[in-house]
C-alpha positions as CSV (number, residue, x, y, z in Angstrom):
1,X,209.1,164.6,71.1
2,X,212.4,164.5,69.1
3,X,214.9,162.0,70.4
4,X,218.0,163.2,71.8
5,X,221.2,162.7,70.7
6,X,223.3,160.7,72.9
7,X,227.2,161.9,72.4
8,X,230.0,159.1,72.8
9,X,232.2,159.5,76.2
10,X,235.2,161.1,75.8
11,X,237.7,158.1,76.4
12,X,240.6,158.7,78.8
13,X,244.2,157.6,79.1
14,X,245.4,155.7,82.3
15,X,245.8,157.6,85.4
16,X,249.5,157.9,87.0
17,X,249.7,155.5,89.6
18,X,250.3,157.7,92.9
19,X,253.1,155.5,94.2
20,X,255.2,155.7,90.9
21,X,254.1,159.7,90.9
22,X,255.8,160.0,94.4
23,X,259.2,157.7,93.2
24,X,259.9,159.7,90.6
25,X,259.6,162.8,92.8
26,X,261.7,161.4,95.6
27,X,264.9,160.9,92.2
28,X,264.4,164.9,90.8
29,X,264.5,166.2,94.6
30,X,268.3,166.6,93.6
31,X,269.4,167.2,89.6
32,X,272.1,167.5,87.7
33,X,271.9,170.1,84.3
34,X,273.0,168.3,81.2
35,X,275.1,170.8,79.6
36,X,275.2,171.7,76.2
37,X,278.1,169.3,75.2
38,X,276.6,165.7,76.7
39,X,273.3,166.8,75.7
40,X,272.4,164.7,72.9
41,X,273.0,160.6,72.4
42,X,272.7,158.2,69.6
43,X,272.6,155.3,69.1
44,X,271.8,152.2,66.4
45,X,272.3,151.8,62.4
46,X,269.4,153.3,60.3
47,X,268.4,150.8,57.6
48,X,267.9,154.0,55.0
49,X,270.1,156.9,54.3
50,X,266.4,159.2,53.4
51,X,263.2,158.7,54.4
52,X,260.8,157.5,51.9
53,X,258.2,160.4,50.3
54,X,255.2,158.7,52.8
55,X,256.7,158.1,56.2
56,X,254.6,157.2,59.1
57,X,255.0,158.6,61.9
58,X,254.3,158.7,66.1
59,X,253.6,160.8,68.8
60,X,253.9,159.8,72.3
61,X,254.4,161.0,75.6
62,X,255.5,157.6,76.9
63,X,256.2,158.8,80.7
64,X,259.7,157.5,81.4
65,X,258.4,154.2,80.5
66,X,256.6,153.5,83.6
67,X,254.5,150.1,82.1
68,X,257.4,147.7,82.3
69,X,256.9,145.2,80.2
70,X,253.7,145.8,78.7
71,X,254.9,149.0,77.8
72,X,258.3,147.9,76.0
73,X,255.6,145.7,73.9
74,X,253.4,148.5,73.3
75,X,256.3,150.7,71.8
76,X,257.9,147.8,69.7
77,X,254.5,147.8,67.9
78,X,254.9,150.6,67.3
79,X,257.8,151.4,65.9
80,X,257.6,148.6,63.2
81,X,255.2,151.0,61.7
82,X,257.2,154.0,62.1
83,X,259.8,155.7,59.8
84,X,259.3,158.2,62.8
85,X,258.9,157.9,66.8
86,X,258.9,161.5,68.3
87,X,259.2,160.7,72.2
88,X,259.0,163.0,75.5
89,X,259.6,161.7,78.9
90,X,262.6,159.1,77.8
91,X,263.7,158.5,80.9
92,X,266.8,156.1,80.4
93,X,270.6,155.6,80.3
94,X,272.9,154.8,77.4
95,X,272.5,151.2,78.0
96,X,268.6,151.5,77.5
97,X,269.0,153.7,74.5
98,X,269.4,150.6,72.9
99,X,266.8,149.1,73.6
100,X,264.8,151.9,72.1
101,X,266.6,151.2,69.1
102,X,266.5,147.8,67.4
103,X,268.2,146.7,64.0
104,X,267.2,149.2,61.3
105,X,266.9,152.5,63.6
106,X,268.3,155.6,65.0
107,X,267.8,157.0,69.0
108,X,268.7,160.8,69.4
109,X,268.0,161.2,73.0
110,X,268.3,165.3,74.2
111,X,268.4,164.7,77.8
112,X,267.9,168.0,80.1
113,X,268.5,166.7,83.7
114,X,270.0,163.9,85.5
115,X,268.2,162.3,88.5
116,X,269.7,161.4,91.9
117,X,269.7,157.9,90.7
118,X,272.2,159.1,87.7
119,X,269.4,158.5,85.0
120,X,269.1,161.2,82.0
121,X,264.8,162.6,81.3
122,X,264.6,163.9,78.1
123,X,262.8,164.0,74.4
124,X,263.7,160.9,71.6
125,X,263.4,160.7,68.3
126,X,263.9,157.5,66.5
127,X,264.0,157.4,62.9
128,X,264.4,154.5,60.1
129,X,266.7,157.0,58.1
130,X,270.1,158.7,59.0
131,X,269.7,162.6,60.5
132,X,271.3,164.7,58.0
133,X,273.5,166.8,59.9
134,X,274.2,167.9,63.3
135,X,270.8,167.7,66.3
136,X,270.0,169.9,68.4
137,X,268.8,170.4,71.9
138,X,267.1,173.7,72.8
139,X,266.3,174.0,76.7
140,X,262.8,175.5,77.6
141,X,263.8,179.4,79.1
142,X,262.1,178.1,82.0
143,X,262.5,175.1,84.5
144,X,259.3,173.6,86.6
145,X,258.6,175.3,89.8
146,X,259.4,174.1,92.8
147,X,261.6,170.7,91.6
148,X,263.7,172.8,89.2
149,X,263.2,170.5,86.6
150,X,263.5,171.3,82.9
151,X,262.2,170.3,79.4
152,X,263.6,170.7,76.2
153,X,262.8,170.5,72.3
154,X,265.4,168.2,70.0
155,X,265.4,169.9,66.1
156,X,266.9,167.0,63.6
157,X,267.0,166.9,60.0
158,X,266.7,163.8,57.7
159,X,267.0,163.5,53.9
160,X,264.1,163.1,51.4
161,X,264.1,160.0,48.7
162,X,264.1,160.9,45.2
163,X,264.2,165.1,46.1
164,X,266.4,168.0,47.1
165,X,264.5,168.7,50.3
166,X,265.3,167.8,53.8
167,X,262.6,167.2,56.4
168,X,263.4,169.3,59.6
169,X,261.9,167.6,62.8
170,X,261.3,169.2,66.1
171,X,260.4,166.9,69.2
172,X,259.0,169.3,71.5
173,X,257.9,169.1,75.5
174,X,257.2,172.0,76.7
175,X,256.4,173.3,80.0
176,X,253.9,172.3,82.2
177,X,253.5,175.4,84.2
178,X,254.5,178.7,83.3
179,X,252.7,181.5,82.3
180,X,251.3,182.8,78.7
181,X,253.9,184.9,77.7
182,X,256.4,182.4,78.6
183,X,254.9,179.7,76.4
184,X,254.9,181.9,73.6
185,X,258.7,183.0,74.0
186,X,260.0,179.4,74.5
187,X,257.9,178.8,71.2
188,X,259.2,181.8,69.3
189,X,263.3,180.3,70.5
190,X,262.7,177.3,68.8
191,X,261.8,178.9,65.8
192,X,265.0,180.9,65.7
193,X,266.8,177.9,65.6
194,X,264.7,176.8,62.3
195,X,263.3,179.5,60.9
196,X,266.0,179.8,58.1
197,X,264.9,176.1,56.5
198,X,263.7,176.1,53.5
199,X,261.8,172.6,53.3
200,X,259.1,170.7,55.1
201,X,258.4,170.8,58.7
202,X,257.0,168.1,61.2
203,X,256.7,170.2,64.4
204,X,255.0,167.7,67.2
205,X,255.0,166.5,70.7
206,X,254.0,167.4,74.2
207,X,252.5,170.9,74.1
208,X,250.9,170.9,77.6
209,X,248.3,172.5,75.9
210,X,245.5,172.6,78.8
211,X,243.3,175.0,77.4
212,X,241.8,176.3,74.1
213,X,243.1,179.7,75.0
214,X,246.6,178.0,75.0
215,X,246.8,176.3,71.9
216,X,245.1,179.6,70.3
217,X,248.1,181.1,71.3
218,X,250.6,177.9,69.7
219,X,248.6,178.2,66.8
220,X,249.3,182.1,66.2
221,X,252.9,181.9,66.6
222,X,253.8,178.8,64.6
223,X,251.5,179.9,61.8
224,X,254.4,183.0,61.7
225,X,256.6,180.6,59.3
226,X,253.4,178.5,58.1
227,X,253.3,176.2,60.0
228,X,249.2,174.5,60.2
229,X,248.0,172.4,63.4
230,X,246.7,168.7,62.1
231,X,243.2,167.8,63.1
232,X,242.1,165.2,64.0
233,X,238.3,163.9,63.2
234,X,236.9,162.3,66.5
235,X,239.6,162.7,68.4
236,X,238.9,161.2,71.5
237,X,240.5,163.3,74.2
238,X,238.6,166.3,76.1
239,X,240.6,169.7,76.4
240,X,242.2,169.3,79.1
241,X,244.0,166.2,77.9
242,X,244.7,166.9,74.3
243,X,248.7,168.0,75.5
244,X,249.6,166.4,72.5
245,X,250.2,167.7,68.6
246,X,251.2,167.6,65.5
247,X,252.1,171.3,63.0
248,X,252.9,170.6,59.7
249,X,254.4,172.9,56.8
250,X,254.7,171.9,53.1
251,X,253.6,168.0,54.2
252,X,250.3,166.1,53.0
253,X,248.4,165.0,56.0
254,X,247.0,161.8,54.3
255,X,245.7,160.3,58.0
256,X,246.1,161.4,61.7
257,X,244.3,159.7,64.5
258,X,244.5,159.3,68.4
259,X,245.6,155.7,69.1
260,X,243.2,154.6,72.5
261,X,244.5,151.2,71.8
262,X,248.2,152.1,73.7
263,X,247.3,151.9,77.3
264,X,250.7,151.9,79.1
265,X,251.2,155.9,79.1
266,X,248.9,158.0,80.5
267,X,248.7,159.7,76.8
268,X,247.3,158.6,74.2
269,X,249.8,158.6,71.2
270,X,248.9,160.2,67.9
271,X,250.1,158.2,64.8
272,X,250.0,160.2,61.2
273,X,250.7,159.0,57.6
274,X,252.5,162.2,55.5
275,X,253.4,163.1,52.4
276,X,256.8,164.9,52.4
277,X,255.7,166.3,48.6
């Protein structure tokens, strides 16, 4: 008899403790809309006015930085390897944004809501490198049932060492429940914000892509200005759980992995080395 082949469980991030779940809850059951003009912060000194041609970069969900402690440790590591951090769920004030920006880095923070306690949720993206221009927020067309909430993509651009390209960024969350056609018009928004840029393209973050039918449909429509989903051999997540992505246009992919070594979000980041040739 042939032996079977045993397949490896699929690992799987932390679950969200209920009693933090119902916390959070209990601050969005009244909101305040960030408008347009108090939409974006920043904060910190970059050390570099480009980004180097091989940047590193992360992906992370990091769920309003629920571990404490642990957590603040767990994204300091990272971000010493990072020319990039692409964040979603920064829940913070200006006073925090600091701390998510030590000596050398950038914070843009695109909040969407305020909670009843007066704290902004939003998307981050810290960089070692000055954004070259002006960020911007772009609101999903529509807010969470129920709690009204909403969740938002932030486009910045940064400067390329040694070349007349700029890198265009877009630190995406998108909704967690709306239907098909909605998900493909919020999609098809941002891309009318960007689809006039001529260079490379890092397009990543939260999808909330629960199904193979879903990200199908991410796949078709950001392909419409060339724009390739990154792979991942052995990624460890089942499909249900792989929310998170990374697209790429007129970048090397020289390494992408999930990270199951970050336990203090329940995702699992994804950290990628590129070549912005």
């Amino acid at each position: 008899m042939a032996d079977r082949k045993t397949s490896k469980p699929k690992k799987v991030a932390p679950k969200r403790p209920m009693g933090k779940v119902l916390q959070s809850v209990r601050q969005v059951m009244r909101i305040t809309h960030v408008s347009e003009e108090e939409a974006i912060w920043q904060w910190g000194e970059p050390k570099s006015k480009a980004l180097p041609e091989i940047i590193d970069v992360g992906i992370w969900n990091i769920w309003k930085g629920s571990g404490g402690e642990a957590f603040v440790s767990e994204y300091r590591r990272m971000l010493a390897n990072c020319h990039l951090l692409l964040a979603q769920e920064a829940l913070l004030t200006l006073k925090a944004l600091a701390q998510f920006a030590p000596a050398g880095y950038l914070a843009l923070h695109g909040a969407t809501y305020r909670r009843k306690d007066g704290i902004r949720d939003g998307v981050m993206t810290v960089s070692a490198a000055h954004a070259d221009g002006q960020p911007q927020r772009i609101l999903c067309l529509a807010p969470e049932p129920l709690l009204n909430t909403t969740k938002a993509s932030l486009v910045s651009t940064y400067k390329i060492e040694n070349s007349e390209k700029v890198l265009c960024v877009v630190n995406i969350h998108a909704t967690l429940l709306r239907r098909p056609a909605t998900a493909v018009r919020e999609l098809e928004q941002v891309l009318s914000y960007i689809g006039d840029h001529s260079g490379p393209i890092l397009f990543a973050g939260d999808f909330n892509t629960f199904s193979k039918a879903y990200i199908n449909e991410v796949d078709r429509v950001l392909s419409s200005i060339g724009l390739n989903r990154v792979l991942m051999e052995g990624d460890p997540r089942t499909t249900t759980t792989a929310l998170d992505q990374i697209y790429v246009r007129d970048i090397q992919v020289l390494d992408a992995r999930v990270d199951t070594t970050y336990q203090h979000s329940d995702h699992f980041p994804i950290l990628a080395k590129l070549k912005l040739s």
